[in-house]
N, C-alpha and C positions, 0 to 999 in steps of 0.2 A: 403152265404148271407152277406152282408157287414151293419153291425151292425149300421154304423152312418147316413148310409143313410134313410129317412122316408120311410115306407112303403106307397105303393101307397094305398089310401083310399080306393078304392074298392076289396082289399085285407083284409081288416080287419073284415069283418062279416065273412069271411071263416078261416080265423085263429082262430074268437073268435067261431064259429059252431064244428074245427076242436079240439082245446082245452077241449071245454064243453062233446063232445062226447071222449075223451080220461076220462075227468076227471068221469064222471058216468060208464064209463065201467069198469074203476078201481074199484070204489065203489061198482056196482053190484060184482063185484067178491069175495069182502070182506065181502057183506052182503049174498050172497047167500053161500059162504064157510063156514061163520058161523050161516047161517040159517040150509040147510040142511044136511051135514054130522057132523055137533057137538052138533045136538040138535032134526033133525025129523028123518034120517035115520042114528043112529049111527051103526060105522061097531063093527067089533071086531079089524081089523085094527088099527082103530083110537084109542082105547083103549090100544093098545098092544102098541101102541109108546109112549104115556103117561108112560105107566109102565115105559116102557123100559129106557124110559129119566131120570125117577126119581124126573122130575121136577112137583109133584101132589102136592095140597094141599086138607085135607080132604081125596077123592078119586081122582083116576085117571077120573070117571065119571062124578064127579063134577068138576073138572078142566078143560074138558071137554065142559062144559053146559059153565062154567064161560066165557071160552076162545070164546065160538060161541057167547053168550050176548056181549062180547067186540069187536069182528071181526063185528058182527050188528050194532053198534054204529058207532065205525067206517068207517064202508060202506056209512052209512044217512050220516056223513059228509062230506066223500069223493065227494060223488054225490051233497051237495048244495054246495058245492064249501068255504065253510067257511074253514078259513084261509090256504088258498089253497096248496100255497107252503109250509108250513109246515107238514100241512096234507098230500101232497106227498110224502116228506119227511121220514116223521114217517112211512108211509105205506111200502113204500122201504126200509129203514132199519130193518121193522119189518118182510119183507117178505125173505132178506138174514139170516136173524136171522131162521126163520121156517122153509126156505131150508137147512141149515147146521142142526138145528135139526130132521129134518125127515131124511135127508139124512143118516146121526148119527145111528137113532136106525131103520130105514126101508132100508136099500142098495139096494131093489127091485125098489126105488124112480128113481131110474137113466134110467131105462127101463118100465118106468109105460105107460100101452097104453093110459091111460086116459089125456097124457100129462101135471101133475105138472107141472114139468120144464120147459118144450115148455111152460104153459100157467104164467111162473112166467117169461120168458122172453119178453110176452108181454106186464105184468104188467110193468116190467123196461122201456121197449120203450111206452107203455101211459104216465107212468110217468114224462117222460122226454116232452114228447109234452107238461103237462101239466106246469112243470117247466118251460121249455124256454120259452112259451107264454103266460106265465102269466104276465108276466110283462107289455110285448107289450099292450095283449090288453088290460087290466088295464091304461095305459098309452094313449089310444086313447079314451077308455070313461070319462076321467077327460078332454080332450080338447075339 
C-alpha cells in the first residue's frame, strides 16, 4: 500500500470496523485470561508456574488473583480503545514477557493443544492491525 497516497473515503469505515474488531479481541483475551484461569477456574498449573518462576509476592496464589485483576483492567482498556497505541504496545511487550516466562518454567507450553502460542500469535497480528490503523483512521475522523 503506498502510504502517501489518500485512502479512498469509502475505505475508511472498514479499516476503522476492521481496527475496532482487532482492538476488542485483543482486549477480550486479556480480560477473559485474567478473568477465568487466574481468578474463577484456578488450575494447579497456573500455580505450579508461579512457584516455579519465583516471581510471587505474598503467595503464588495471591499473585495469581493480583496478576488476573491487572490482565481485567487491562482488557476494559484495550477494548475502549483509550490510548490505543500504547495500550497495544504495553499489551505486546507484556504478552512476549509471559511467553518466555511460561515458556521458562512450563516447556509443555510449546505443544499445549489449547493453543497459547497459536493464540499469542494472533494477539501480535490484532495488534499490529490495531497499530498500523490507528493512525489512519484517527486522521480521517479529524477531517
Amino acid at each position: 500500500m503506498n502510504h502517501t497516497a489518500p485512502l479512498p473515503i469509502d475505505h475508511l469505515p472498514l479499516l476503522h470496523a476492521l481496527k475496532t474488531s482487532a482492538r476488542v479481541a485483543v482486549g477480550f483475551v486479556w480480560l477473559w485470561e485474567g478473568l477465568v484461569p487466574k481468578i474463577l477456574r484456578v488450575t494447579p498449573v497456573e500455580i505450579e508456574m508461579i512457584e516455579r518462576s519465583g516471581l510471587w509476592w505474598g503467595s503464588p496464589e495471591a499473585t495469581l488473583r493480583w496478576l488476573g485483576i491487572a490482565m481485567i483492567v487491562a482488557g476494559v482498556i484495550l477494548m475502549t480503545g483509550w490510548l490505543e497505541r500504547l495500550a497495544q504496545l504495553v499489551a505486546t511487550t507484556s504478552v512476549l514477557v509471559l511467553m518466555v516466562l511460561v515458556i521458562r518454567n512450563s516447556p509443555g507450553a510449546w505443544h499445549d493443544p489449547y493453543g497459547g502460542l497459536a493464540k499469542d500469535a494472533c494477539l501480535f497480528a490484532c495488534s499490529a492491525v490495531v497499530w498500523f490503523l490507528s493512525p489512519i483512521t484517527r486522521q480521517s475522523q479529524r477531517a
